[in-house]
SEFIZA-3560 file (N, C-alpha, C; in Angstrom, 3 decimals):
REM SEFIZA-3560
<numar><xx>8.294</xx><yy>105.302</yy><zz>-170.935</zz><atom>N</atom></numar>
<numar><xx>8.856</xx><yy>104.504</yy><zz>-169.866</zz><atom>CA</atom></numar>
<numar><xx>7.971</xx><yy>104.666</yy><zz>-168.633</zz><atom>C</atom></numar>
<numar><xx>8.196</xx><yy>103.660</yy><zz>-167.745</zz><atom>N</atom></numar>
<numar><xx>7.125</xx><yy>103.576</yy><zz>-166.432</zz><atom>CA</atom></numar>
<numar><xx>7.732</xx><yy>102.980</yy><zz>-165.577</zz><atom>C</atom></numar>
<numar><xx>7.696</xx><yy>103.153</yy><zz>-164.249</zz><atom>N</atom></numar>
<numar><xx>8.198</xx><yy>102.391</yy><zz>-163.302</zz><atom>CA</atom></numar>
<numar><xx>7.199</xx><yy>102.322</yy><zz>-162.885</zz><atom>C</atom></numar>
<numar><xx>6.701</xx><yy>101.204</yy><zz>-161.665</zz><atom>N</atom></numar>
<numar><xx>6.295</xx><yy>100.642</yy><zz>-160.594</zz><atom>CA</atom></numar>
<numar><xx>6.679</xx><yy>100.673</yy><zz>-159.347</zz><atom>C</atom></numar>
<numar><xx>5.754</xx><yy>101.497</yy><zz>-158.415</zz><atom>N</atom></numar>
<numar><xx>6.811</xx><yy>101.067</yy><zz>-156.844</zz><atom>CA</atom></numar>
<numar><xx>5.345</xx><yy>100.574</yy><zz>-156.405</zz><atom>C</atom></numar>
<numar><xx>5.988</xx><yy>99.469</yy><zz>-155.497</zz><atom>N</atom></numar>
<numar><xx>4.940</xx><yy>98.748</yy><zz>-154.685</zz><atom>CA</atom></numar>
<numar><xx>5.337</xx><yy>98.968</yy><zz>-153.203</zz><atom>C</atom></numar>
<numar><xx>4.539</xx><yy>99.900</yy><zz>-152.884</zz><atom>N</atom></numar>
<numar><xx>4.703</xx><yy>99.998</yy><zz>-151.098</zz><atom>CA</atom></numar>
<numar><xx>3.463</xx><yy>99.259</yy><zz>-150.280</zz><atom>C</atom></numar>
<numar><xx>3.991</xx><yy>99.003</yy><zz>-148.691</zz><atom>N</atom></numar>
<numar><xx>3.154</xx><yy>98.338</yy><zz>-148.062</zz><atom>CA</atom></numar>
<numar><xx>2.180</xx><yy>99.421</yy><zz>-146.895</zz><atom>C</atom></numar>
<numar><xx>2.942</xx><yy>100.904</yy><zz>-147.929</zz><atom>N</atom></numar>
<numar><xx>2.093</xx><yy>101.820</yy><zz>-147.004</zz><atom>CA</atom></numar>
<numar><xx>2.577</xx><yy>103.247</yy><zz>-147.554</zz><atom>C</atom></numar>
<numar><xx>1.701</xx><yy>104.285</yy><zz>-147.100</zz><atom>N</atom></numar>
<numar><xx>2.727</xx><yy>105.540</yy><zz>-148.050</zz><atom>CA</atom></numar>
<numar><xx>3.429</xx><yy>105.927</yy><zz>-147.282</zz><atom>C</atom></numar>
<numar><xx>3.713</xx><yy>105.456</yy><zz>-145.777</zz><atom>N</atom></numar>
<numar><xx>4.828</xx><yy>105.730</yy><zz>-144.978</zz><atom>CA</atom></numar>
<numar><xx>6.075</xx><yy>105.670</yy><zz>-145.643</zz><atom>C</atom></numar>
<numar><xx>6.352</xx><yy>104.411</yy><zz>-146.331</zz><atom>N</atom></numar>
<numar><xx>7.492</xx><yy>104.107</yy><zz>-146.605</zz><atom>CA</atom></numar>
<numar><xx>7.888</xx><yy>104.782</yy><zz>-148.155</zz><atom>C</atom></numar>
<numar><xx>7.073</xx><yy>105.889</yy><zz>-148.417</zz><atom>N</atom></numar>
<numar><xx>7.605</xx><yy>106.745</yy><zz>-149.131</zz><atom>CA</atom></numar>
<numar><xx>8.509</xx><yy>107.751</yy><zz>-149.169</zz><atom>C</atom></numar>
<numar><xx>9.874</xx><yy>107.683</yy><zz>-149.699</zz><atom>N</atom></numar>
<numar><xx>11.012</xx><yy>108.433</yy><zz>-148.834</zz><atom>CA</atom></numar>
<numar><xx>11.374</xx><yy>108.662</yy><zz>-150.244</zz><atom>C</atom></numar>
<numar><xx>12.872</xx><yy>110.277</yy><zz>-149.867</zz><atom>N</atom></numar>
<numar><xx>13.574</xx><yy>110.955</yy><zz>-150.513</zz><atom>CA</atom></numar>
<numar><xx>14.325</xx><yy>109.874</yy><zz>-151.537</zz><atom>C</atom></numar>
<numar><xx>14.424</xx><yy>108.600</yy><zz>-151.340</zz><atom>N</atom></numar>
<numar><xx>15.227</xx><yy>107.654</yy><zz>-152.287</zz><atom>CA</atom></numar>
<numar><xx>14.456</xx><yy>108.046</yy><zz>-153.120</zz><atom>C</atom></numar>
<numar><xx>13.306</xx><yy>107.207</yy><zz>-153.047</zz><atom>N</atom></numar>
<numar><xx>12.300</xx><yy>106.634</yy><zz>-154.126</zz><atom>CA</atom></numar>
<numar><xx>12.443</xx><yy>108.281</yy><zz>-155.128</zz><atom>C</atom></numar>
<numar><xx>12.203</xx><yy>109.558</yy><zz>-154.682</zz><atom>N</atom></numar>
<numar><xx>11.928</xx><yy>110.532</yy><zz>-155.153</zz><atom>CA</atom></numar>
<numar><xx>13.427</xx><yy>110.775</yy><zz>-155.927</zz><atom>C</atom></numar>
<numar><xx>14.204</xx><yy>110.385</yy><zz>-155.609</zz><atom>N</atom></numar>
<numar><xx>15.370</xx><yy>110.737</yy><zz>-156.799</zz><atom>CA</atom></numar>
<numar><xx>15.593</xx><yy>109.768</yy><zz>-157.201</zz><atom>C</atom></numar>
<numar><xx>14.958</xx><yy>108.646</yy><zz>-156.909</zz><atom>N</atom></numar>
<numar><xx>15.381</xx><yy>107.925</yy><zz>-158.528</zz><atom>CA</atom></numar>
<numar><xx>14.235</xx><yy>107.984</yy><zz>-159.358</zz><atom>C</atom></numar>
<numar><xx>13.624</xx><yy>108.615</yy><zz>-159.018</zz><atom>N</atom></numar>
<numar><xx>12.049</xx><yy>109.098</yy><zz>-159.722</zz><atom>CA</atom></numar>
<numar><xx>12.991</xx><yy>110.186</yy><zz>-161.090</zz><atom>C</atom></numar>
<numar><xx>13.401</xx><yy>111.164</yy><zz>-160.176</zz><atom>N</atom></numar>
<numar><xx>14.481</xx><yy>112.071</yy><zz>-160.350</zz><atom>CA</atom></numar>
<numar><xx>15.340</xx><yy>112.048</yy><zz>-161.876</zz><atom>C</atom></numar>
<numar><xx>16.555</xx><yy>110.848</yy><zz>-161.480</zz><atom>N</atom></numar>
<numar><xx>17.366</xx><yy>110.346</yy><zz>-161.915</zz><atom>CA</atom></numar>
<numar><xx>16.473</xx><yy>109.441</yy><zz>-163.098</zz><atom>C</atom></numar>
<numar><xx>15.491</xx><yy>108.621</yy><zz>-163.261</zz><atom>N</atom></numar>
<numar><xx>15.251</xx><yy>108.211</yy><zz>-164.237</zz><atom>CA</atom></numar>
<numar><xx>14.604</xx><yy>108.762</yy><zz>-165.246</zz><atom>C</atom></numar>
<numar><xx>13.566</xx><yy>110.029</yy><zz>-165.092</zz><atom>N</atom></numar>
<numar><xx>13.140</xx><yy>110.994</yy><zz>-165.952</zz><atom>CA</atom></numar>
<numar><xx>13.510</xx><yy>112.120</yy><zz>-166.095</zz><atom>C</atom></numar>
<numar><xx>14.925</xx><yy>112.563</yy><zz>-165.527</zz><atom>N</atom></numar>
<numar><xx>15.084</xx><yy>113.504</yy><zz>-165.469</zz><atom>CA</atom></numar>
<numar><xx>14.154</xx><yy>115.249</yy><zz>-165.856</zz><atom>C</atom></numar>
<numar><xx>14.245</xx><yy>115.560</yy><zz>-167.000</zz><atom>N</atom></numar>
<numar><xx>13.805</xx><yy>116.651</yy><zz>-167.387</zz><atom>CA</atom></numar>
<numar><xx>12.257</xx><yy>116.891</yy><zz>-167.942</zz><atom>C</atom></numar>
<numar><xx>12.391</xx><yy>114.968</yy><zz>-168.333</zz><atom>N</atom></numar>
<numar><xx>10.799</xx><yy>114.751</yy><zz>-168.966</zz><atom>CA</atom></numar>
<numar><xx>9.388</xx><yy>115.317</yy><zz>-168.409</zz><atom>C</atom></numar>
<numar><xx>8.716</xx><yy>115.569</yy><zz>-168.925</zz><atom>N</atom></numar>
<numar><xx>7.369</xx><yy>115.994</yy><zz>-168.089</zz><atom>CA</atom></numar>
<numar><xx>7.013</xx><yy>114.205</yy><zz>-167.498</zz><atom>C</atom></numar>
<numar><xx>6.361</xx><yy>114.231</yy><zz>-166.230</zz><atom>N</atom></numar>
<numar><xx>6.303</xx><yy>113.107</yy><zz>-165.762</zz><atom>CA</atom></numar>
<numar><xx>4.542</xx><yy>112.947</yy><zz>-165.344</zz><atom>C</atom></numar>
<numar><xx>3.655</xx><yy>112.081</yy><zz>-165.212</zz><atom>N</atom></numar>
<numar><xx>2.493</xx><yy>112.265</yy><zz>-164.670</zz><atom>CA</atom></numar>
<numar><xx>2.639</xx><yy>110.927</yy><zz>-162.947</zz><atom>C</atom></numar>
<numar><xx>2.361</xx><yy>111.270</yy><zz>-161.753</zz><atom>N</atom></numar>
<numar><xx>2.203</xx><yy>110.322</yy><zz>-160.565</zz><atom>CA</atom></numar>
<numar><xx>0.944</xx><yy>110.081</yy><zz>-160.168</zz><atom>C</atom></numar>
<numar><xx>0.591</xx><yy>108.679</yy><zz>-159.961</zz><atom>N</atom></numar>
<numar><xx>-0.648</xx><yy>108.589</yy><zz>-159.499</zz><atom>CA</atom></numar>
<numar><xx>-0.308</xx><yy>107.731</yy><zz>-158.571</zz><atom>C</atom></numar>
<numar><xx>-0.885</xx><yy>107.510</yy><zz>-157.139</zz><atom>N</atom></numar>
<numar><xx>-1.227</xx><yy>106.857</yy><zz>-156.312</zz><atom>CA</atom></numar>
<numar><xx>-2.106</xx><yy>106.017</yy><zz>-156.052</zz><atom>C</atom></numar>
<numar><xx>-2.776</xx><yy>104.850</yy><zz>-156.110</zz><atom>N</atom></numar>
<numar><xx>-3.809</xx><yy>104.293</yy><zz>-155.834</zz><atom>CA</atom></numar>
<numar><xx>-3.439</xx><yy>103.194</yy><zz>-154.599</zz><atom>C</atom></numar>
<numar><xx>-4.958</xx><yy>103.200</yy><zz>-154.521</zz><atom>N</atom></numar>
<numar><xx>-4.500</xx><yy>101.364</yy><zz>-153.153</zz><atom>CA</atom></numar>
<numar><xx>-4.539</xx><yy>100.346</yy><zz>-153.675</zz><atom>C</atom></numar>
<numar><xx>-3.484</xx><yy>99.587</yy><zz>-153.543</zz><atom>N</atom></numar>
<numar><xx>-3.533</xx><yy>98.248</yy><zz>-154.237</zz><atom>CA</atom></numar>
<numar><xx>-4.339</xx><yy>97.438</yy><zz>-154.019</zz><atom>C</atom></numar>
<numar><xx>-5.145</xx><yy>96.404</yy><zz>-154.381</zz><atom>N</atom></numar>
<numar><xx>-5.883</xx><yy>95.263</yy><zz>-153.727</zz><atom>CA</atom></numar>
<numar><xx>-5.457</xx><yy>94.314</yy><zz>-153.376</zz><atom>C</atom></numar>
<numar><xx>-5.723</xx><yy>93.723</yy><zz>-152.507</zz><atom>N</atom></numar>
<numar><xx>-5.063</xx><yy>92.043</yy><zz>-151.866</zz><atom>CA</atom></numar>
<numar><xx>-5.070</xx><yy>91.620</yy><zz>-152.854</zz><atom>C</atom></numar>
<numar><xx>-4.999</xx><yy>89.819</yy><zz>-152.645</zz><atom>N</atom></numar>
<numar><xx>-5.153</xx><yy>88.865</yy><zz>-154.107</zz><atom>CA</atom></numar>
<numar><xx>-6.607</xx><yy>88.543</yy><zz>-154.474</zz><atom>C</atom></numar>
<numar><xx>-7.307</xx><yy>88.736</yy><zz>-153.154</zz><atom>N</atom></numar>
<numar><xx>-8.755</xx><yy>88.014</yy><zz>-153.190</zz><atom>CA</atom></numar>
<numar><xx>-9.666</xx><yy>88.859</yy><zz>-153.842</zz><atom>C</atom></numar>
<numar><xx>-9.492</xx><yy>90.342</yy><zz>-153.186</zz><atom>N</atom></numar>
<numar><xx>-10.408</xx><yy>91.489</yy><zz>-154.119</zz><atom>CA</atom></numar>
<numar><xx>-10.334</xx><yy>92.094</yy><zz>-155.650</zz><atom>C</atom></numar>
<numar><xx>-8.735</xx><yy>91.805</yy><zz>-155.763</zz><atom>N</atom></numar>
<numar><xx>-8.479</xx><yy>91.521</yy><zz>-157.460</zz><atom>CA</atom></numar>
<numar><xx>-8.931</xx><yy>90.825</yy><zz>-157.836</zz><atom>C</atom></numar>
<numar><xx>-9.082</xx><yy>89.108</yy><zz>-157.307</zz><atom>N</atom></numar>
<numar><xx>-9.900</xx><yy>87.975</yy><zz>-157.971</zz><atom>CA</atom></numar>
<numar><xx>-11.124</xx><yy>88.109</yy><zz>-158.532</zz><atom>C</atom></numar>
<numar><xx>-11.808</xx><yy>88.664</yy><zz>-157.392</zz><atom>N</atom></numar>
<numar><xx>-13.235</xx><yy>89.305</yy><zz>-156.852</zz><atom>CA</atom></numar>
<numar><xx>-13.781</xx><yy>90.158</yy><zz>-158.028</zz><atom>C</atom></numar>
<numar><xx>-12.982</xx><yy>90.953</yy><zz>-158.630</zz><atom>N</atom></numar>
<numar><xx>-13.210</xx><yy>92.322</yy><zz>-159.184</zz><atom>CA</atom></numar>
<numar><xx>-13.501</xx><yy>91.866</yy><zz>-160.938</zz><atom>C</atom></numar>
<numar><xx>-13.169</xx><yy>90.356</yy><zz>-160.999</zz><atom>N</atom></numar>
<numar><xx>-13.581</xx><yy>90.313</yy><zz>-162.499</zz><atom>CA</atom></numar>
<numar><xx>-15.156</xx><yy>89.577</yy><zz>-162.502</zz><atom>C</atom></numar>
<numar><xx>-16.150</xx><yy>89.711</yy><zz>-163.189</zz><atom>N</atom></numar>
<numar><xx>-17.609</xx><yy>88.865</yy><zz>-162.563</zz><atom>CA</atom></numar>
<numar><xx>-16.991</xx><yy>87.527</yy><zz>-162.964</zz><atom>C</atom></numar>
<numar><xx>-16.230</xx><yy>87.365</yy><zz>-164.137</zz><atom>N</atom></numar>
<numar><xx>-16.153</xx><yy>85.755</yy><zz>-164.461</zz><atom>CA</atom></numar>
<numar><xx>-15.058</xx><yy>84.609</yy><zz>-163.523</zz><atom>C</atom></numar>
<numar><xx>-14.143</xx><yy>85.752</yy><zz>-163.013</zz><atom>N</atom></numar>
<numar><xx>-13.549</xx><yy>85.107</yy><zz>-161.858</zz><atom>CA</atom></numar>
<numar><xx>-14.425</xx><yy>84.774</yy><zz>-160.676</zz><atom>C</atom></numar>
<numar><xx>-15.267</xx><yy>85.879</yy><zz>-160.175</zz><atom>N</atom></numar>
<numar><xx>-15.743</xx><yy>85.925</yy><zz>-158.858</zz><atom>CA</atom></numar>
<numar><xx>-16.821</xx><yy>84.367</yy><zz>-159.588</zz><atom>C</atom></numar>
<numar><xx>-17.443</xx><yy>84.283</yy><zz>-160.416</zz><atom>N</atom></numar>
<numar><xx>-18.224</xx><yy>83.408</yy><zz>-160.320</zz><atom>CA</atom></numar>
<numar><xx>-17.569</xx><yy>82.366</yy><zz>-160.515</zz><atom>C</atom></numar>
<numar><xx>-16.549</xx><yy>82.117</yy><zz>-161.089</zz><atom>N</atom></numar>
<numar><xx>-15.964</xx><yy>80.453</yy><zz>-161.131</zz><atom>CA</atom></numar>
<numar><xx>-15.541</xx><yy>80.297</yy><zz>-160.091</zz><atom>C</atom></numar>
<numar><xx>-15.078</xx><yy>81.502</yy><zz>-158.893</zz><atom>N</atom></numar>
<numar><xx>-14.654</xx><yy>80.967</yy><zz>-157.440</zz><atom>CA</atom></numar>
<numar><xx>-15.415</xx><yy>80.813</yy><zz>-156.367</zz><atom>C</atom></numar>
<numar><xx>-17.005</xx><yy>81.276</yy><zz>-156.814</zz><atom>N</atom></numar>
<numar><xx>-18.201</xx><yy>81.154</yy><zz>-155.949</zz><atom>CA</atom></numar>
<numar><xx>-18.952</xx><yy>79.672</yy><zz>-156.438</zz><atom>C</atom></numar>
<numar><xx>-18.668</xx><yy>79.266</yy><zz>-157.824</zz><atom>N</atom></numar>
<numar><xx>-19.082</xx><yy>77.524</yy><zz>-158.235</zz><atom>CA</atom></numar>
<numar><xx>-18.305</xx><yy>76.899</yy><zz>-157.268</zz><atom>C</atom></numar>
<numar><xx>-16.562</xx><yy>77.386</yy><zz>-156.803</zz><atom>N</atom></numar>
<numar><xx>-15.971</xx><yy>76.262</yy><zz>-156.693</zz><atom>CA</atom></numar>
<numar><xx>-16.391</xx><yy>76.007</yy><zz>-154.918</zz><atom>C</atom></numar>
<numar><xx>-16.464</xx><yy>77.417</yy><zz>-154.360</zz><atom>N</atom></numar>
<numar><xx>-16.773</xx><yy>77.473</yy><zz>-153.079</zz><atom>CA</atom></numar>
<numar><xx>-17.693</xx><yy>76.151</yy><zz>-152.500</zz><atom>C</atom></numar>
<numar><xx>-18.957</xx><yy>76.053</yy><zz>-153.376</zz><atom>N</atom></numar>
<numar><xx>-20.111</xx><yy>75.743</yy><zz>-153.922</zz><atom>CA</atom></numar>
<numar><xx>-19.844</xx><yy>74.161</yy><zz>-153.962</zz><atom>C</atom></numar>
<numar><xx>-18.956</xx><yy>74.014</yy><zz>-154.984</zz><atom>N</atom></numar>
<numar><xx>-18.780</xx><yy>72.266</yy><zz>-154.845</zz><atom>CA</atom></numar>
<numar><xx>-18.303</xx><yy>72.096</yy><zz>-153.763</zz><atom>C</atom></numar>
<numar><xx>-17.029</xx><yy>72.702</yy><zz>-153.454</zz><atom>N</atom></numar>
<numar><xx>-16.275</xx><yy>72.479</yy><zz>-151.849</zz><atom>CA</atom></numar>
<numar><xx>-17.344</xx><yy>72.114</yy><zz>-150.725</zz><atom>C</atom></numar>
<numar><xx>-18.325</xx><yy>72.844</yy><zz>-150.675</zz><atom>N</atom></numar>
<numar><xx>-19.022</xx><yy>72.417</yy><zz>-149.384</zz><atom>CA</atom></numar>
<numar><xx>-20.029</xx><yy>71.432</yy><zz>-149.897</zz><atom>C</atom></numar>
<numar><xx>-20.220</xx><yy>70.675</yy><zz>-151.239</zz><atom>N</atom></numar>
<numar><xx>-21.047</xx><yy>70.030</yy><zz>-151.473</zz><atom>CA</atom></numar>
<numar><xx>-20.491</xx><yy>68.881</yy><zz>-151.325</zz><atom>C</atom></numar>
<numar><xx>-19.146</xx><yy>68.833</yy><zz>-150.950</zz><atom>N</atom></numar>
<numar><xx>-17.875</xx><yy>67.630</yy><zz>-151.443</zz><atom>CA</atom></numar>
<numar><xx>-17.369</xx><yy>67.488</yy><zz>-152.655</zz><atom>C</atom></numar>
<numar><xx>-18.122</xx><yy>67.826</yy><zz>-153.992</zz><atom>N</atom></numar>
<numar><xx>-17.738</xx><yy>67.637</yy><zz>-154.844</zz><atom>CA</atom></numar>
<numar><xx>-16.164</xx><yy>68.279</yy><zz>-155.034</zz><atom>C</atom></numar>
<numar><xx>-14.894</xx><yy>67.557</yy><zz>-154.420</zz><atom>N</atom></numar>
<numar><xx>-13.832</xx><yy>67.484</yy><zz>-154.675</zz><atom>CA</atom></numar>
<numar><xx>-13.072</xx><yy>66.595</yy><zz>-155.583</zz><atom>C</atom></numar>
<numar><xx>-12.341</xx><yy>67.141</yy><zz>-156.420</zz><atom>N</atom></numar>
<numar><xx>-11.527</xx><yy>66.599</yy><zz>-157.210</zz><atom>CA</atom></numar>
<numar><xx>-9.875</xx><yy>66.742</yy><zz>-156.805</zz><atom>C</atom></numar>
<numar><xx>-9.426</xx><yy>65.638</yy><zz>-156.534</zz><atom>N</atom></numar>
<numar><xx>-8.148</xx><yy>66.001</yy><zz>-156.003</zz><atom>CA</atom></numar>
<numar><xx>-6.882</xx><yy>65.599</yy><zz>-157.312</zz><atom>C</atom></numar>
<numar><xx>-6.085</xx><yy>66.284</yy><zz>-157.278</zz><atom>N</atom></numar>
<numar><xx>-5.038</xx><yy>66.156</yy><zz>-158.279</zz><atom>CA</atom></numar>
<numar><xx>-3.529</xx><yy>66.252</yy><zz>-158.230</zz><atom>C</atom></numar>
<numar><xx>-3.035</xx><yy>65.302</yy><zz>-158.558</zz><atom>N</atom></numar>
<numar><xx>-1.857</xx><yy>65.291</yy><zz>-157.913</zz><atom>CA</atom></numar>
<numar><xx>-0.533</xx><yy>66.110</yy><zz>-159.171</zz><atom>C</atom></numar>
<numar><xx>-0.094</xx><yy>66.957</yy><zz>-158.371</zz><atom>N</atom></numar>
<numar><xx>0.605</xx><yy>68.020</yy><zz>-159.508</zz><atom>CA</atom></numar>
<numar><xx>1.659</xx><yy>67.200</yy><zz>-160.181</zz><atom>C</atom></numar>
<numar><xx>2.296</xx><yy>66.179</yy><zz>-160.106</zz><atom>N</atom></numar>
<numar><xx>3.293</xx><yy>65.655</yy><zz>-160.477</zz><atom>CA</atom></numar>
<numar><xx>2.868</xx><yy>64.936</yy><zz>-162.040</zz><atom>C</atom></numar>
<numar><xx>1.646</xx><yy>65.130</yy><zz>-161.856</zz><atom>N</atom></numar>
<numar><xx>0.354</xx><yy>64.275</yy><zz>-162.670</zz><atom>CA</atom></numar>
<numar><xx>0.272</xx><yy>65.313</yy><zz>-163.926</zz><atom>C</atom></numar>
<numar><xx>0.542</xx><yy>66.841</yy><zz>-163.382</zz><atom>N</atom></numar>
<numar><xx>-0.007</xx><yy>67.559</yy><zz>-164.592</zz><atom>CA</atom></numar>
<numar><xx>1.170</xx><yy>67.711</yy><zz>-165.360</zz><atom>C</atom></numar>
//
């Protein structure tokens, strides 16, 4: 089992979060890791085949090559 907490800072890490940490594994051996999340753009960024299909599109954008599409359409 695994939970997820998504904070917008480790400020807002409090005694809740830690007992229901608590309360859901009780006795189990547990492992915590912390990392920094990434925005949306540096996740995008972080795959080469994303970053390059969003650096083509950059690419047409300023060339004009726009295609406009109307969602009702798809």
């Amino acid at each position: 089992m695994y939970i997820i907490y998504h904070l917008s800072s480790a400020q807002e890490i409090s005694p809740d979060i830690l007992d229901a940490i608590k309360v859901a594994f009780k006795s189990k051996p547990i492992k915590i890791t912390a990392e920094e999340e990434l925005d949306a753009t540096a996740y995008l960024m972080s795959n080469p085949a994303n970053k390059a299909a969003i650096e083509r599109s950059l690419e047409q954008l300023k060339n004009g090559e726009v295609i406009l599409v109307n969602l009702d359409d798809l």
